[in-house]
C-alpha positions as CSV (number, residue, x, y, z in Angstrom):
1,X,111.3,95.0,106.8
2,X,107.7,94.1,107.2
3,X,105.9,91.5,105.1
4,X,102.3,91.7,105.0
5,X,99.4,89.7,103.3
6,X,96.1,91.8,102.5
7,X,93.0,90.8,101.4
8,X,91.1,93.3,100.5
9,X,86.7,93.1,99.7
10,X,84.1,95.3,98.5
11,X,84.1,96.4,94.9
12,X,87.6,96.4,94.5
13,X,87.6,94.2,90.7
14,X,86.8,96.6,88.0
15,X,87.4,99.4,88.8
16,X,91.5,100.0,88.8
17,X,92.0,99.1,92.3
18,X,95.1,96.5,90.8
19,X,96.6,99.5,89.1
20,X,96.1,101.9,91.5
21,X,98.0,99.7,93.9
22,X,100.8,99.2,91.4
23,X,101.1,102.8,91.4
24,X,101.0,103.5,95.2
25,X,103.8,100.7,95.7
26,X,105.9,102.2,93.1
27,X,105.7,105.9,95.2
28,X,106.6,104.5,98.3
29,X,109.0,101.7,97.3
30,X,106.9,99.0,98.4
31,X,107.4,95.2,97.0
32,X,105.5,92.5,96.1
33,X,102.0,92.0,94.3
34,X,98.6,92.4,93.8
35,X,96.1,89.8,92.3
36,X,92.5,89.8,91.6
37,X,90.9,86.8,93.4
38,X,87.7,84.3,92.1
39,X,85.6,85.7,95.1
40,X,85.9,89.0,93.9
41,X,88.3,90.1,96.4
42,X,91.6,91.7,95.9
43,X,94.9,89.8,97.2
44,X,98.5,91.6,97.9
45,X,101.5,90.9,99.2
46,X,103.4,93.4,100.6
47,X,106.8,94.3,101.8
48,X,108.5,97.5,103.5
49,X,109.5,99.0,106.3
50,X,107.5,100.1,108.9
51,X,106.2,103.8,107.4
52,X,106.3,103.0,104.0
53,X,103.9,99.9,104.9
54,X,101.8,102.0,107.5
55,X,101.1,104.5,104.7
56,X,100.5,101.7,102.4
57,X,98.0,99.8,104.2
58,X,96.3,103.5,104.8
59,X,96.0,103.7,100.2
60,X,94.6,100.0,100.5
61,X,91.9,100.9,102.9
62,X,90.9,104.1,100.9
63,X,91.5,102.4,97.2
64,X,90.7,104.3,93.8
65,X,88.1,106.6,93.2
66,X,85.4,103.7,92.1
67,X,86.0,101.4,94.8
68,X,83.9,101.2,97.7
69,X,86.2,98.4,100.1
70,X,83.6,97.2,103.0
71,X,86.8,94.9,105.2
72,X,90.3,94.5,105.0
73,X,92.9,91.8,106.6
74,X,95.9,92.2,107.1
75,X,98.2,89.3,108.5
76,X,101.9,89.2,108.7
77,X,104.7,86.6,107.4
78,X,107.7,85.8,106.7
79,X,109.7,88.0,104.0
80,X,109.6,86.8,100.2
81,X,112.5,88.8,99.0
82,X,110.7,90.8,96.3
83,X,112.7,92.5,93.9
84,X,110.2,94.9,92.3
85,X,106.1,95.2,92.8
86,X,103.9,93.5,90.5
87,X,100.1,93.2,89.1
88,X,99.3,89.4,88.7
């Protein structure tokens, strides 16, 4: 099980980027959340194992249709036990 925190910038508020991440967490059983930030940025915690994830942090990158993300980082922790994924 991987744990990972992303923080994700660009123009990733406003334009489903929270809801398109609920969605891509659902399909491949990932767990955790996904918050809009003050900055403008978009903040998620996820957990999965190692392909799920790998695919995962691949969505994140790309994002909805409107977005446009400009960086992305990605640092791992320790496992939070999620039950479930969740927008914040």
């Amino acid at each position: 099980m991987k744990h990972k925190a992303i923080t994700i910038y660009g123009r990733v508020q406003g334009v489903g980027f929270r809801y398109y991440t609920k969605l891509k967490a659902d399909l491949l059983g990932i767990r955790g959340f996904v918050k809009n930030q003050p900055d403008g940025s978009v903040y998620i915690e996820a957990e999965a194992d190692g392909d799920a994830m790998n695919e995962f942090l691949a969505l994140c990158r790309k994002g909805p249709p409107l977005a446009r993300v400009t960086n992305m980082e990605v640092a791992g922790s320790a496992s939070s036990g999620y039950e479930n994924f969740r927008i914040r």
